[in-house]
N, C-alpha and C positions, 0 to 999 in steps of 0.2 A: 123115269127121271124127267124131269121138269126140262124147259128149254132154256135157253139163253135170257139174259134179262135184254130188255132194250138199248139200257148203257153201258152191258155188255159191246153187245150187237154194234152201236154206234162207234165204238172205239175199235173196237176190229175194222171195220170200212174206215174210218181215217187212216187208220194204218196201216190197211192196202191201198190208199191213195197215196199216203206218204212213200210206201219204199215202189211202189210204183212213178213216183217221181225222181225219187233219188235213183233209181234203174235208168231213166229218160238221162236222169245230168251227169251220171257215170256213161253211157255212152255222147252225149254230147263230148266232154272229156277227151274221149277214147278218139272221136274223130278229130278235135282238136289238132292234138297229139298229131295225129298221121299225116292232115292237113298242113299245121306249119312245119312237121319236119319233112314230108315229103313233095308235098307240091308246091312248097315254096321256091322257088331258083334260088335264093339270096343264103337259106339256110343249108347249114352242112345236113347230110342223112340221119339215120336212126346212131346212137352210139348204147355204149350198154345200160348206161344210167334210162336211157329214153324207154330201151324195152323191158326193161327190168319193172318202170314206172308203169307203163304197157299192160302186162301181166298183173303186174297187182289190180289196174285196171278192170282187168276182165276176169278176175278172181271175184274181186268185189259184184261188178256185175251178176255174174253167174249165181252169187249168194244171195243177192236182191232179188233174182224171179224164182229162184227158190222160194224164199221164204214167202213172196207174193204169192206164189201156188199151195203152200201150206194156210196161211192166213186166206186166201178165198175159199179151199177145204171147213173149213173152222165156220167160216158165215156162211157159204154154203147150209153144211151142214148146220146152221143153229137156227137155219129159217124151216128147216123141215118138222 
């Protein structure tokens, strides 16, 4: 079988740069989150809306380095 075309190739690396940023600003997010509810003096603690928001957070995240490990698999493999 043939390899990958180029603009294949090309769109795959954008799209591990992209969900490798969206991973970056889902953990920026996530510390957000922790920062003003917990180290703030002024704000009240975590309440359930907060962790609730939390978990989807890191639900989300954990999908994004997924899929980042599958898509560098993908170029990886299409530069062989």
């Amino acid at each position: 079988m043939g390899g990958m075309s180029p603009l294949g190739r090309f769109i795959l690396i954008v799209m591990l740069w992209g969900v490798r940023f969206t991973a970056l600003a889902v953990a920026a997010a996530f510390a957000l989150v922790i920062w003003q509810k917990q180290l703030s003096a002024d704000a009240p603690g975590l309440i359930r809306q907060d962790a609730v928001f939390l978990a989807i957070l890191a639900v989300v995240f954990v999908a994004a380095l997924w899929f980042s490990r599958a898509i560098a698999r993908e170029v990886q493999r299409s530069s062989l």
